[in-house]
N, C-alpha and C positions, 0 to 999 in steps of 0.2 A: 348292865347292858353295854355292850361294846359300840362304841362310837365310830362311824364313818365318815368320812367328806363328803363322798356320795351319798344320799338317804336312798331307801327304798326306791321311793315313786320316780325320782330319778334314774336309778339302776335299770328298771324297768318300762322305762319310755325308751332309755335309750338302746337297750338290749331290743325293742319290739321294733322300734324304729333304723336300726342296724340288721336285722335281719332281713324287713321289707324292701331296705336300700337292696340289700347284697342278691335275696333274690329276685325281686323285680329286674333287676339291673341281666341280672345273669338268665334270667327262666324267660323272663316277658320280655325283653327288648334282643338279648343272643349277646350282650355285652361281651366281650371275652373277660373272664374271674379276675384276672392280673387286674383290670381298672375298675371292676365292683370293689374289692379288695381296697386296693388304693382308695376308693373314693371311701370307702369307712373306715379308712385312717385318718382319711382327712375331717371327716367328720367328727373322731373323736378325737383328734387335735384340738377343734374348734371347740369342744367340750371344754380339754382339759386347760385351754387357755381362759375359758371363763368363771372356771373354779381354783383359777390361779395355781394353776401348778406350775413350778419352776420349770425351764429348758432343761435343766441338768435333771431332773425328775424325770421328763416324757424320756429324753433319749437315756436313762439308765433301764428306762421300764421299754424301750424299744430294743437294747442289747441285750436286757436279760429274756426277752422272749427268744429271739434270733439266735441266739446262742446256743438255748436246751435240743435246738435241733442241727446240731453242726453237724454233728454223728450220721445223723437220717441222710444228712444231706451230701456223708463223705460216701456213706452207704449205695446211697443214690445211683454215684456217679461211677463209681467200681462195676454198680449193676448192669449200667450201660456198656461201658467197657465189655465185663464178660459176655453178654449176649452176642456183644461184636463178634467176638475169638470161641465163643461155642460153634456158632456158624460155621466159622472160618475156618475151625479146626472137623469139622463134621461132628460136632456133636449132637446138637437139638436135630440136624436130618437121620442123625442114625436112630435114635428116638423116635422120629417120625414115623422110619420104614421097620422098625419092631412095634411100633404101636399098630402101625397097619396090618402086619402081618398076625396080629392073635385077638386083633379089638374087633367085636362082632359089629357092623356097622350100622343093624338095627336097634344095639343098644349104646350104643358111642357117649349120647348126654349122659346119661346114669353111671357110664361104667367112668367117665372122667372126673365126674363128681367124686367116686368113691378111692380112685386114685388120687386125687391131689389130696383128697382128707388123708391118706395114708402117707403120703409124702409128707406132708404138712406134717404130722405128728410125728413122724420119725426125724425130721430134722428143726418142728421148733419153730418154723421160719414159713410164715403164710406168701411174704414176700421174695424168698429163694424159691418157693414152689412156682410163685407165677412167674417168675422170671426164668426158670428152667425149663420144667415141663409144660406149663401154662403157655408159653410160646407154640411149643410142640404140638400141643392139643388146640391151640387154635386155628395154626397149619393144615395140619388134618382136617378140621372141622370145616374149613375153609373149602378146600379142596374136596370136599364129597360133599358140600352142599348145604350143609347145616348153617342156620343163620350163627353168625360171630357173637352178637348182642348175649342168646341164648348158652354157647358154648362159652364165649366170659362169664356170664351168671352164673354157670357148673363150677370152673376153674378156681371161682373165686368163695363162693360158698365151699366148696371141698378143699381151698387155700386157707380158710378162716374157721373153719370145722375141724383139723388137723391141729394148727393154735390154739385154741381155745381149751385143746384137751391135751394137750404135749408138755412132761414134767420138762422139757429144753424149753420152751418158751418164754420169752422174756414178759412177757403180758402177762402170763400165768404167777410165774416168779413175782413180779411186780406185785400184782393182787393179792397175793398169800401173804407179801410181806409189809405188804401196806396196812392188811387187817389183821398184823400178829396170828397166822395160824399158818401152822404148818402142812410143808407143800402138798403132801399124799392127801389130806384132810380134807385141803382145798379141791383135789382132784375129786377126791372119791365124791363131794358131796355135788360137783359142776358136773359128773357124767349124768345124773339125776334128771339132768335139763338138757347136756348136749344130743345125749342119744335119743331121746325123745324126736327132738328138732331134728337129728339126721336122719332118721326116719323118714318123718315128714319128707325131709326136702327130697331125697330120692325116691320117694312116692312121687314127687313132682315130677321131677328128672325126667324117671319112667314113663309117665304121660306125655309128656314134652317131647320126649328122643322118639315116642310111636306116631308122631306125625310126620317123619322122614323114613318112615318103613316101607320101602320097595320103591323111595326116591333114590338110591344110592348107589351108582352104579359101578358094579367091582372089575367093570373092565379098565374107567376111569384110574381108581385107586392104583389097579397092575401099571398102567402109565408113569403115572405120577413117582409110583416105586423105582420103573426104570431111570428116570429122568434124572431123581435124587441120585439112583445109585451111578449114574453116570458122570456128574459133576458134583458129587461129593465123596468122604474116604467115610465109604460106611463098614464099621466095624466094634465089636465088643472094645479095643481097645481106645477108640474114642468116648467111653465112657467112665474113662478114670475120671476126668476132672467132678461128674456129679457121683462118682463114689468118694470121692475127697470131701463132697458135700458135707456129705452123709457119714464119713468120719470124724470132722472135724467136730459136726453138731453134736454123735455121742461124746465125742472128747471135749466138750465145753469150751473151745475154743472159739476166740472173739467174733465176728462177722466180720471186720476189716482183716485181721488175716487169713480167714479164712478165704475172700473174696480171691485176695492177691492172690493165696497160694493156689487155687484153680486156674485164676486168668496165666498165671506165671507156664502150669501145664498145660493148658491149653495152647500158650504159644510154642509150646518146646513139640507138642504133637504136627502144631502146623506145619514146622519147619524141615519136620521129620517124614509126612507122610505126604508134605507138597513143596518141593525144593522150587516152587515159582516165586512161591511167595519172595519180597524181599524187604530188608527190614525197613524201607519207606514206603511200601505199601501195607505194613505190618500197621505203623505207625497211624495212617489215614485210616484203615479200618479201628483202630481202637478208637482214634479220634473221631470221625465221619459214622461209622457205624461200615456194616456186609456190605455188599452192592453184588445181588444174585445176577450170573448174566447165562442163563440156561438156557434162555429162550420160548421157555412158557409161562406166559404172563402172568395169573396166579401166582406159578411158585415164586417166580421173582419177587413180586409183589410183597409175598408174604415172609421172604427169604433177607428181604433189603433192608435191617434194620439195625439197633443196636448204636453204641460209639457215646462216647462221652457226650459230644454236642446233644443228642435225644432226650438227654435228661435234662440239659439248661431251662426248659421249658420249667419241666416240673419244679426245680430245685427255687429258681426264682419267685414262682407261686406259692412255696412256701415258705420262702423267707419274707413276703410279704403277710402271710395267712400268720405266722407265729410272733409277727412286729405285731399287727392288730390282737393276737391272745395275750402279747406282754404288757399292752394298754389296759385289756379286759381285766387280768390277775392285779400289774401294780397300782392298777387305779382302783382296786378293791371291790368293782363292779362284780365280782363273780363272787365275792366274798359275802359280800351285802345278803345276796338274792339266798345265796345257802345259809346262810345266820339265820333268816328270816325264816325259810322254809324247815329250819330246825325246831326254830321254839314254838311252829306249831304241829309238831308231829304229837300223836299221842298214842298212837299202836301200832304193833307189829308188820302188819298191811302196809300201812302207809309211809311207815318208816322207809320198808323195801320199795315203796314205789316212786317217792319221793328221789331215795340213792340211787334207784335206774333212772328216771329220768333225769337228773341232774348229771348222771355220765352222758345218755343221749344229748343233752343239754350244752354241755361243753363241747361234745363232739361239732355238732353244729357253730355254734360261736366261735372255737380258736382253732377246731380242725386236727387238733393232737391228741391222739390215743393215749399217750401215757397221762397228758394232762387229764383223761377224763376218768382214769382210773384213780390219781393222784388225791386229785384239789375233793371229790364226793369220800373218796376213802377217810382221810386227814378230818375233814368235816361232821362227819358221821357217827366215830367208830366211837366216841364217845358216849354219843345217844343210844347205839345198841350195848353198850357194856351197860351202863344206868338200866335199861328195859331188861338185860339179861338174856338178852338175843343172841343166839348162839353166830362167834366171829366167823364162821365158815358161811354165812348167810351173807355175811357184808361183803366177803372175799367172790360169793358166786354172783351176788349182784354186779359188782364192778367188771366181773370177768364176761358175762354175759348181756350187759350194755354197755362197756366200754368199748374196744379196739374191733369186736364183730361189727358195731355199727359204723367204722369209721371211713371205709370204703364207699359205703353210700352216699359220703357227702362228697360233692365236688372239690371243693377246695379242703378237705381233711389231707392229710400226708399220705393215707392208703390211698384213696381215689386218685390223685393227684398221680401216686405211684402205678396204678392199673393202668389209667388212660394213658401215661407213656411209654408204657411199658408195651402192652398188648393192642396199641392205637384205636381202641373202644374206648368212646367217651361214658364217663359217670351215670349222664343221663339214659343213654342209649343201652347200659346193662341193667340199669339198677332194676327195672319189676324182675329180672328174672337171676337176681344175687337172695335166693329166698332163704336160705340159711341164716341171713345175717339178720332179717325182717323175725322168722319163725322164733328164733334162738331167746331174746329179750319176752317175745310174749309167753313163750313155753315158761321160762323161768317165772313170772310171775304168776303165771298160773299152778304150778308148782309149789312155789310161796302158798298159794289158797290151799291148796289141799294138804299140805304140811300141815296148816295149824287146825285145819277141822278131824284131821287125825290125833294133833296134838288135844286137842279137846276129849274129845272120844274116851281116848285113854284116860 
């Protein structure tokens, strides 16, 4: 039996007592996350000094958390950037005014649902979709009336629906290769569950988008059209830079170049089709973010955003969220509770529910998707090769409770990513992100009737 500094009962005080800190702090009092956070660093500080662990200890295990997400975080800030110069160059309005022009507006929820899942799969990237078109569709959605909260819920279930089934995806990738099987294998056996759950969720959608039926008014809309089309350069060729997306993603090229080389056209368009611009106000919109001045309050509102500054929020909340998962992982706390929860599996059921929930599980605790793929996959695939449980099982489990749930948390790196991105808080979308809720129960309901077929037989 493998020995820890932590035992059990202690892993689990302090795991029960660390999660009531962070959401009490955050749910029941409105703390803002940055000092819930903080304060359960500080708490397990005060741990790891009573179980004597050296300074050079905590802060190796605070630089190796902080570290795995420098990426997310260079990611981040590029994001902000581009949104700035999509703006600025008319890209997300020209977007806006073809969406308006062919989107039926009594079916707007459903049909952006099934759009971003389409975006999403074709380029791989749950978080290029909300940051491109997810803007767009929230514009729109804004502007005719639709509550935000609900139109985030669309964008982001049809951002993580796309994910979850896209051979680009790095999540997908991750999971196949985490559980040794290969990628088609892993796909083929994940659509078993995802299309189930898309279903469902555009069954919701539907319901949901028919309670704004004959509230929508398309004189409005023709407004709004003009408005854009008046103070912005609306044209087919403001939509190179999200066809660059969308190249680069089939060409497997990185997300930090890819980022650059959009922002890069996107500024070569601005300068090309708006000779006002100049390059120190070029400068303050990537930095500062757009500043819409059209004159209709909405659009502005909804128009003024983006810039690198937008993201400092997020970026710092999760350099704090991945210092407290680097405490979690190097103080072996997450180790402990999966050891435990290993050597009392004893069938196939439990096995898989055990592995979802322990992705759920870290989801919640450190906030990192790859970590929840990672640390239950590494843990696991052990116990299902012993049982003889087929590794495409362990690859769907991770893929369908790990990164789909990770948006729902507030301080996860997706949530964290939404709420700055689209300025809906976590709280304020999540009943209606039901894709990401649907997706983990579908799968193990699936799991059930797998093996009662397998029986049968």
């Amino acid at each position: 039996m493998k020995k820890y500094q932590v035992n059990f009962n202690e892993a689990v005080f302090l795991l029960i007592t660390l999660l009531l800190m962070i959401r009490t702090s955050i749910i029941g009092f409105g703390i803002p996350a940055h000092v819930a956070i903080l304060s359960g660093i500080g708490y397990l500080l005060l741990f790891a000094v009573y179980k004597k662990y050296s300074w050079d200890f905590i802060h190796g295990a605070l630089v190796d958390g902080v570290s795995s997400g420098i990426i997310p975080m260079l990611i981040f800030i590029l994001i902000g950037a581009l949104i700035s110069v999509w703006i600025a160059a008319g890209t997300i309005p020209t977007i806006m005014v073809l969406g308006f022009s062919f989107l039926s507006v009594n079916y707007f929820v459903p049909t952006i649902f099934i759009i971003c899942g389409i975006v999403g799969g074709a380029v791989g990237s749950s978080f290029t979709t909300i940051s491109t078109i997810g803007i767009a569709f929230l514009g729109m959605g804004g502007l005719i009336g639709v509550d935000p909260a609900l139109t985030t819920g669309a964008i982001v279930s049809g951002a993580f629906l796309g994910n979850s089934i896209s051979p680009l995806s790095d999540t997908v990738n991750l999971a196949a290769a985490i559980s040794e099987v290969d990628l088609f294998d892993h796909l083929k056996n994940t659509y078993k569950t995802a299309i189930p759950a898309a279903v469902l969720s555009f069954g919701y959608f539907l319901v949901m988008g028919l309670h704004y039926d004959g509230a929508l008014d398309n004189t409005s809309v023709h407004d709004i059209v003009t408005i854009l089309d008046n103070h912005f350069t609306i044209s087919f060729v403001e939509l190179i830079p999200l066809a660059i997306l969308f190249v680069c993603a089939w060409k497997k090229i990185p997300a930090i170049p890819t980022l650059l080389l959009s922002i890069f056209t996107s500024l070569s368009l601005m300068f090309f089709t708006n000779a006002h611009f100049s390059f120190i106000d070029t400068a303050e919109i990537i930095q500062n973010g757009f500043v819409s001045h059209t004159g209709n309050t909405q659009v502005d509102e909804l128009l003024s955003r983006g810039g690198i500054q937008s993201m400092m929020w997020s970026v710092s909340l999760i350099i704090l969220a991945l210092a407290l998962g680097g405490l979690l992982v190097k103080m072996e706390i997450i180790d402990c509770l999966l050891y435990q929860f290993e050597t009392a599996i004893n069938n196939r059921q439990k096995l898989i529910f055990v592995t979802m929930m322990s992705s759920i599980g870290i989801n919640v605790l450190i906030g990192e998707q790859y970590l929840s793929i990672i640390l239950p996959g590494k843990s696991f695939i052990a116990k299902f090769k012993e049982k003889k449980i087929p590794l495409s099982m362990l690859s769907r489990s991770l893929n369908d409770a790990g990164s789909v749930v990770n948006p729902l948390i507030p301080w996860g790196v997706s949530g964290v990513f939404i709420s700055a991105t689209l300025g809906i808080g976590t709280i304020d979308y999540l009943s209606y992100a039901v894709f990401c809720y649907i997706l983990p129960v579908v799968s193990f309901l699936v799991t059930i009737i797998d093996k009662k077929k397998t029986k049968a037989e």
